[in-house]
N, C-alpha and C positions, 0 to 999 in steps of 0.2 A: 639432260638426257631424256628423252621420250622413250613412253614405254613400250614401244615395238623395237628402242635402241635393247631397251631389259629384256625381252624375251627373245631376242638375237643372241647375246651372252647369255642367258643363260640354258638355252638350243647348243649352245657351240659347247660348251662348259660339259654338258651332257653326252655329246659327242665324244669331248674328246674322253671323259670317262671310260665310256662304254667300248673303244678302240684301244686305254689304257687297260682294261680289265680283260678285254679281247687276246691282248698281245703278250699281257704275263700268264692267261692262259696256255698260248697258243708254242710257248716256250720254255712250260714246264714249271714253272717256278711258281704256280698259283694253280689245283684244279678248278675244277667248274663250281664242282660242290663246294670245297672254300668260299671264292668270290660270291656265289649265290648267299651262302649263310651270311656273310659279312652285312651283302647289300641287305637282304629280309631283317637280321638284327637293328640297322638301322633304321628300315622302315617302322617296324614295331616302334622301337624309341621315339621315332616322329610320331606314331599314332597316340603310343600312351600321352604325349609332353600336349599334342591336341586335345588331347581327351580332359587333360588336368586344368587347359587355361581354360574348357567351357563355353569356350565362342565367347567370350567376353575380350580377347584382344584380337589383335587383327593379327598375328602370328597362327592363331587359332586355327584357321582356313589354309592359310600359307603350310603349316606342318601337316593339314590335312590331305592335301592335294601332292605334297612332297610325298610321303608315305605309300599314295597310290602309284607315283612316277617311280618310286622307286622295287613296288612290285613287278614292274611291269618291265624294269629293265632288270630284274632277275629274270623275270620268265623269258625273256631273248637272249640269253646268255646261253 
């Protein structure tokens, strides 16, 4: 698989998140505040779990960059 195959999955992967979290909003079953705090907790987790490995492994970067994608699909919520 090439990696413009990977950042296709995981573009679509994000999508459909963001339309899953959209639509249990949008139906009562989840508020905004919720799903917001859910995804930020996660983000934090990802930062602190970056923060521990030090840039010394390659997940380092990877949870670095998840953490910010995952701010940033709270603040479009």
């Amino acid at each position: 698989m090439e990696s413009s195959d990977d950042a296709a999955y995981a573009r679509a992967a994000l999508s459909a998140t963001v339309v899953l979290f959209r639509t249990l909003i949008k139906k009562g079953l989840l508020t905004r505040d919720e799903v917001v705090r859910v995804v930020l907790d996660e983000a934090v987790s990802r930062a602190i779990e970056a923060e521990a490995q030090d840039g010394r492994e390659a997940g380092s970067d990877a949870n670095r960059k998840c953490a910010e994608i995952l701010k940033l699909i709270a603040e479009k919520l």
